[in-house]
N, C-alpha and C positions, 0 to 999 in steps of 0.2 A: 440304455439304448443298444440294441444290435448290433452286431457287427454289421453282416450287409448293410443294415441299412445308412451306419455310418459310410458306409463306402459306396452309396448312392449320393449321399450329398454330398461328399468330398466329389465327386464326379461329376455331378451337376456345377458346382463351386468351376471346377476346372476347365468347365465347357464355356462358363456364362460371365466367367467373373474377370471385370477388366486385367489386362495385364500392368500396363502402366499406372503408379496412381494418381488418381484424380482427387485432388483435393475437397471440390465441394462434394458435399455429400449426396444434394438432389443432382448434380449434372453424372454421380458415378451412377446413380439408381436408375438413369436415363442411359447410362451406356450396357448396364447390364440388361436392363427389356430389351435394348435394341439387340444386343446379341442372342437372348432367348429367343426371341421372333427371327431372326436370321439364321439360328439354326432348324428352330423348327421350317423353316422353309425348306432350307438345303435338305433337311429330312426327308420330305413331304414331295421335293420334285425330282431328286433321285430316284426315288422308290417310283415315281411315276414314269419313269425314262424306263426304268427296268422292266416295269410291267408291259410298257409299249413294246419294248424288243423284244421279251417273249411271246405277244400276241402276235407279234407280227406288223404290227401298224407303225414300226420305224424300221426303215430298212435302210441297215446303215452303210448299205454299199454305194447309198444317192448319198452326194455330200451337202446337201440341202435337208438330212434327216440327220446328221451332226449339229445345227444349231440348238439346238434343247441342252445336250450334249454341254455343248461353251455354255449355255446358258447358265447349268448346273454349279459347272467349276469357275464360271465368273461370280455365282454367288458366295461360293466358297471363299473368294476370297476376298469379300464384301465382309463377311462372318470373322473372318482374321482380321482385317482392318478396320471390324465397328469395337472390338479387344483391346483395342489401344487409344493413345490420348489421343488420334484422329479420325474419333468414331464419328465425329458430324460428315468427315468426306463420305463416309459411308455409304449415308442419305444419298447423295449426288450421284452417287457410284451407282446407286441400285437404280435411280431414277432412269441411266443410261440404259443400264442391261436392261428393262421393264419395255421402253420401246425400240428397243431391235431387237427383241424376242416377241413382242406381240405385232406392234405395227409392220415390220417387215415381213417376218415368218408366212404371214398368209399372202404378201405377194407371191411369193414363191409356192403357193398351195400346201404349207407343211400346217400340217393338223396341230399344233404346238399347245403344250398346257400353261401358255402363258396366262390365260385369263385365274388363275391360279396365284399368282405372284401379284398380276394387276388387282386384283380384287381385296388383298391385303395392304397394298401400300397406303391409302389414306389413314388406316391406324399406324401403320408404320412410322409415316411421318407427322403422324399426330401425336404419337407416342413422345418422340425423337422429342419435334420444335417445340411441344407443349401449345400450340398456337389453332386456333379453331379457325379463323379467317387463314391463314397458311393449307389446314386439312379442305376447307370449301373448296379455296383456288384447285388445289391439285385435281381435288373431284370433278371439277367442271373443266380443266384442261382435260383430263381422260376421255372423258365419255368427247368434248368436242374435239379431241383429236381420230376418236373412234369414226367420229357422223361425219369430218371430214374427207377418209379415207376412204369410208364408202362413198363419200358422193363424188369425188374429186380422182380417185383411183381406178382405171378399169377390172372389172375380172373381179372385183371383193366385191362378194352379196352380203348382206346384213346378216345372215343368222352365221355368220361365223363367230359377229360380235354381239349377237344377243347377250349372252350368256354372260361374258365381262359385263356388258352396261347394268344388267340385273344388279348382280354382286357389288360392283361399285355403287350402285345408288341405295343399295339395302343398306350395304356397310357403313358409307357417309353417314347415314340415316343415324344406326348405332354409332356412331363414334359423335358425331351433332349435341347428341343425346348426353352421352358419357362425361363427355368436354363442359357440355352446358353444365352438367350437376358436381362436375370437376371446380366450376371457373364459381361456382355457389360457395362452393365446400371453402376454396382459395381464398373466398372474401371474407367469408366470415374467421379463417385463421389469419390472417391481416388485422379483421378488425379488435380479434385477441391478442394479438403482437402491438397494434398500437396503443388498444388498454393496459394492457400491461408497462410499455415501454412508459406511457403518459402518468402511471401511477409510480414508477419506481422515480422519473423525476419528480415527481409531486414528496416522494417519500426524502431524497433527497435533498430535496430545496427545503424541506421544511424543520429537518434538522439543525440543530445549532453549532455545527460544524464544519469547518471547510475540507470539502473533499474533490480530490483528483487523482485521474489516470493516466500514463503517459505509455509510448509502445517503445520497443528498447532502443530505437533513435531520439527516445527524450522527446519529443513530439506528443503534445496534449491531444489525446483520444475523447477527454470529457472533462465535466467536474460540474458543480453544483452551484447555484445562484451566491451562496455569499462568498465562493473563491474569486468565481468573474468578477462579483464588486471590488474582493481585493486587489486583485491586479488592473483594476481600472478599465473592465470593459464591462459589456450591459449586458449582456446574455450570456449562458453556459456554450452557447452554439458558434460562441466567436472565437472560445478557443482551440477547437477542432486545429490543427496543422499546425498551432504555431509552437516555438519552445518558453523556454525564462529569459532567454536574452529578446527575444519579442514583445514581455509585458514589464508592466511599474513593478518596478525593483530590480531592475536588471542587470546593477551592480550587484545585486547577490545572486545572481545567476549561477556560476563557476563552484560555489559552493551547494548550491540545492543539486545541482547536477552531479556533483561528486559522490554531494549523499547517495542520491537515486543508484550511481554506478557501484556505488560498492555494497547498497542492498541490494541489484540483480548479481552480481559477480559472485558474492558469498553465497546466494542462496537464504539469507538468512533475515527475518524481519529484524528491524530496527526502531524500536517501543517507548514510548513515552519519555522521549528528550527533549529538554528544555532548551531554547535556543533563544538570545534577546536580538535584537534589532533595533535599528531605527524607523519608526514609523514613517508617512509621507508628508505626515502632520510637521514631523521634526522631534517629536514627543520618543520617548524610549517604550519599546513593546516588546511583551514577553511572549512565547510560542509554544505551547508542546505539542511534540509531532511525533507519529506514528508513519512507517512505512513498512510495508511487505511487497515480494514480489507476486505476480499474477502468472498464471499460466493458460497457453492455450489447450484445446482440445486433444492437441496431442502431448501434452503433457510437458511443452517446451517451457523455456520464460518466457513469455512474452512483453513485459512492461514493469511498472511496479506502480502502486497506489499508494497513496498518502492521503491522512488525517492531518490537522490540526485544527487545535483552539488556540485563541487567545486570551491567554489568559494574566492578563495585564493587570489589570484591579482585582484578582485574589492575590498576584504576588504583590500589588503594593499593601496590600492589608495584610498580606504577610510580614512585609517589609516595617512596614508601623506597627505591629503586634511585637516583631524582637525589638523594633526601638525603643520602644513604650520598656518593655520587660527588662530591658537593658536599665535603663533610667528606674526603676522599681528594686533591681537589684544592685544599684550604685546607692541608693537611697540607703538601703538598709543594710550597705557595708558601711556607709558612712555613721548612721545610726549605731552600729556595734562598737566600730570604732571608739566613737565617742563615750559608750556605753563601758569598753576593755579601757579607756585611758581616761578616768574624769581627774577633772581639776577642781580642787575645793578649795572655796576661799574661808580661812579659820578664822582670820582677822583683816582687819589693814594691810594691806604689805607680804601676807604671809597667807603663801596657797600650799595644799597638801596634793599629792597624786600616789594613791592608793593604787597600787600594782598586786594583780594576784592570778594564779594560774600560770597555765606555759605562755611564753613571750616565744616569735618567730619574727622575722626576719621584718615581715609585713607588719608585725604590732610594734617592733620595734621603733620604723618610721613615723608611724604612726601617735606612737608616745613626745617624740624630737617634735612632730606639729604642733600636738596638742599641748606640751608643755609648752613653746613656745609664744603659742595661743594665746593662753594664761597669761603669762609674764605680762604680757603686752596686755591684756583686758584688763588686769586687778592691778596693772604697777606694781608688782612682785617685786620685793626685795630679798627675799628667801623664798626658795621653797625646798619643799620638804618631799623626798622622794621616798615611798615606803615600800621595800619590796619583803614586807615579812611573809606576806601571800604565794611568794615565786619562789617551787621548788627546788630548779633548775635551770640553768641558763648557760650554753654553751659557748666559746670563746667568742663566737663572731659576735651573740647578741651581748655581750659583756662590754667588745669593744665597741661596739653600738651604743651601749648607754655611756660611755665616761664621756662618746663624743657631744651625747647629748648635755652633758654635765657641763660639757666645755663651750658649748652652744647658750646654755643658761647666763656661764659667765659673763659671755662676749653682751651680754643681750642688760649685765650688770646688775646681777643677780646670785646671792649664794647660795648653795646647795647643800643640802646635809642630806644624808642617804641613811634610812633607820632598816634597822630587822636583816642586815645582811647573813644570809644563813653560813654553813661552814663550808658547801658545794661551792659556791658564788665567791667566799675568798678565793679559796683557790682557785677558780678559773681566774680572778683576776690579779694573782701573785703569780700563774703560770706564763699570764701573758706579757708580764713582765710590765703596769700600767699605773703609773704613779702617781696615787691618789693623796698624796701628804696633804695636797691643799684642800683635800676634800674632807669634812665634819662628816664622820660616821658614826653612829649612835646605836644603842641596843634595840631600843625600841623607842616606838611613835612617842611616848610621853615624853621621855626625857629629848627627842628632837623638836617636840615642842618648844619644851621648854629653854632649850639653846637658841631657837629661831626667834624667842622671846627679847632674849638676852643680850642677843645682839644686836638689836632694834632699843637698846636701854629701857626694855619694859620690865618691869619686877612687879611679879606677882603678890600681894598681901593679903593677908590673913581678913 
C-alpha cells in the first residue's frame, strides 16, 4: 500500500474515529457514522456560507446574516462532541441547532441553507437510535412543525419550505426503506444467534460431563444440564449469578473457589486432578477435574471454566482390581513359601526340611512357621534340618536359624542339622552360638539314621 494513501486513512481514522473508548463494538460503529455524517455536514455548510459571501447573498454587516455563521460552528461542535463517549447528546444538540437555524431564520427573512441540515437529520438520527418509529416521529414532527409556521406565523409563505418538505419526505422515504431491509437482515442474524446459541446448549447437555463457567468474582455465568442436577437445581438458567456457597455442597465451597483463584491468578490451566468427596447420598465419590482460565475479547481473564467427571465406579473397579491382585500375589508368596520350606514326613515322629539355595531374612521367618507347622501337624519328635543345598548364610540369618532350633526345642522336639558346609561353620563359630546341644551330622543319611536311634528304632537287615 502507498504511502499517500496510507495517510489518507490515517486521516480519515483521525477525523472519524471515537476518541474515548467505547467498549461495545455496535454502539462505537454508531459513534463513528454519526461523526462521518457530522463532518460531512460541517463540510458541506461551510463551503455553502463561503459561497454566499462571495455571491454576495450574505451580507455580513446585518447581524441577522451571521446566523448561518453560529449555525456552522455550532455544528462543529456537535462533530467534537459525537467523538466522545457523549456522542448520543449529540443527537439532542443537533436537534436544537436544526430548528433555530431553520424555523427561526426565515422569520427574520435570511435566505438560510438550513433545509440542508433539516433534510439529513432523519438518517442522522436513524443512523444514531437505530429505531425506525424514532426516524417516522422525527419526519412528521418536521414537516408539521414546517405547516405550523406557515400557517400560524405571519409574513412565512410556503415556498420558503417547499424545498425542506420535499427532501425530508424523499429521504424518510429512503431511510423507511433501508431500516425496513435493515430490521430483515437483524432478524434473521438473531434467528442465527439463537440457532446456534440453542445447538451449543444442546451440544453441551448432551455430553457426559459436567461443565461450568464462572466470571472472576466467582459468579456462575453458565454450565450444562448435569452440573445444575449436581448442585441441586433443575435448569442450567438457575445458575446465572449465583456462587458455591449458594448451591448443594456448600461446605466445599472455600476450597472449589480457592482452586478457581489460583487457576486465574497463575494463568495456568489445572488438568485432570483427582479430588474424592462425599456425595449427598452419604456415599464416597471420586471427581476428576479440569480447569483453565477464559479470556475476554480483549485478551483480559475474564473467569475460569471447569470439567469434571465422576468417576466413582472406574475407581472402585480400580480399587477391586489392586485388591483382587493383592490377594493373587499373597497367594502365590504363600505358595512359594511353602514351596522354598517344605516339611516331609519320613516316618512317625520324624519330619525332614530340605533347605536349598540363598535363604534371606524373609525365608528365614518363613522356615521358623513352617517348621513349626510341622512339628505341630506330624507330632515331630525330631527333626531333621538339611541345609547341604545352602551355600551361604550370613550372620543374621545363622542367628535366625539356631533361634528356630531353640523354637523346635521349646515346641519338644530335637533337632539334628546335616550337610553344614564349611562357610556356615564359621559364621556360626564367629558369632560366637552354642550349638553343643545341637546333633550335627555330615549328611542326610547318617541324620537319619541318628533321628532313628533316638526314637529306639534299629534298622535290620
Amino acid at each position: 500500500m502507498s504511502k499517500p494513501l496510507n495517510f489518507k486513512i490515517q486521516l480519515m481514522n483521525w477525523l472519524i474515529e471515537p476518541v474515548t473508548f467505547i467498549d461495545n463494538p455496535e454502539r462505537r460503529r454508531q459513534a463513528r457514522l454519526l461523526s462521518s455524517l457530522l463532518l460531512a455536514l460541517v463540510l458541506v455548510s461551510t463551503l455553502s456560507v463561503i459561497i454566499d459571501v462571495a455571491s454576495g447573498q450574505l451580507v455580513l454587516r446585518e447581524i441577522s446574516s451571521y446566523m448561518p455563521i453560529f449555525g456552522v460552528i455550532a455544528l462543529l461542535g456537535v462533530y467534537g462532541l459525537s467523538r466522545t463517549r457523549h456522542y448520543t447528546a449529540s443527537a439532542a444538540t443537533f436537534v436544537g441547532i436544526l430548528f433555530i437555524i431553520i424555523h427561526i431564520a426565515p422569520i427574520f427573512e435570511v435566505d438560510s441553507p438550513g433545509w440542508l441540515y433539516y433534510a439529513v437529520l432523519p438518517i442522522l438520527l436513524s443512523c444514531l437510535l437505530f429505531s425506525l418509529n424514532i426516524a417516522l416521529v422525527v419526519a412528521a414532527v418536521s414537516i408539521g412543525s414546517m405547516l405550523l409556521l406557515i400557517i400560524f406565523v405571519p409574513g412565512i409563505k410556503f415556498d420558503i419550505y417547499w424545498l425542506p418538505v420535499m427532501y425530508t419526505v424523499i429521504i424518510t422515504a429512503v431511510v423507511v426503506t433501508f431500516m425496513r431491509h435493515r430490521d430483515l437482515v437483524e432478524m434473521d442474524r438473531q434467528l442465527e444467534v439463537k440457532q446456534s446459541q440453542q445447538m451449543l446448549e444442546l451440544v453441551l447437555n448432551s455430553i457426559p460431563i459436567r461443565v461450568f463457567w464462572k466470571d472472576k468474582d466467582l459468579k456462575f455465568l453458565g454450565g450444562n444440564h448435569l452440573f445444575a442436577q449436581d448442585v441441586g437445581l433443575a435448569s442450567p438458567a438457575e445458575l446465572v449469578g449465583k456462587n458455591d456457597f449458594d448451591l448443594a455442597g456448600s461446605d466445599r465451597a472455600a476450597c472449589y473457589q480457592a482452586d478457581d483463584r489460583l487457576v486465574m491468578e497463575s494463568n495456568q490451566p489445572k488438568l485432570n486432578y483427582e479430588k474424592v468427596q462425599t456425595a449427598p447420598t452419604g456415599t464416597e465419590q471420586w471427581l476428576q477435574i479440569s480447569k483453565i482460565p477464559f479470556r475476554d475479547p480483549a485478551g483480559n481473564i475474564a473467569g475460569v471454566l471447569g470439567i469434571y467427571d465422576d468417576i466413582t465406579a472406574r475407581k472402585q473397579v480400580e480399587i477391586e482390581r489392586e485388591r483382587l491382585q493383592q490377594e493373587v500375589i499373597e497367594a502365590q508368596q504363600r505358595a512359594i513359601a511353602e514351596l522354598s520350606t517344605p516339611v516331609i514326613p519320613i516316618m512317625d515322629r520324624i519330619i525332614v526340611m530340605p533347605l536349598m539355595g540363598s535363604i534371606d531374612s524373609l525365608r528365614a521367618r518363613n522356615i521358623t512357621r513352617s517348621l513349626l507347622a510341622g512339628i505341630s501337624q506330624h507330632r515331630a519328635k525330631v527333626v531333621i534340618l538339611d541345609v547341604t543345598g545352602v551355600g551361604l548364610m550370613d550372620t543374621g540369618i545363622v542367628n535366625h536359624l539356631n533361634k528356630t532350633i531353640q523354637a523346635a526345642q521349646l515346641k519338644g522336639a530335637q533337632t539334628i542339622v546335616t550337610g553344614i558346609s564349611d562357610a556356615v561353620a564359621e559364621a556360626i563359630v564367629d558369632l560366637g552360638i552354642d550349638w553343643s546341644g545341637v546333633t550335627t551330622l555330615a549328611n542326610l543319611q547318617t541324620g537319619l539314621m541318628a533321628a532313628l536311634d533316638s526314637l529306639g528304632i534299629k534298622l535290620t537287615q
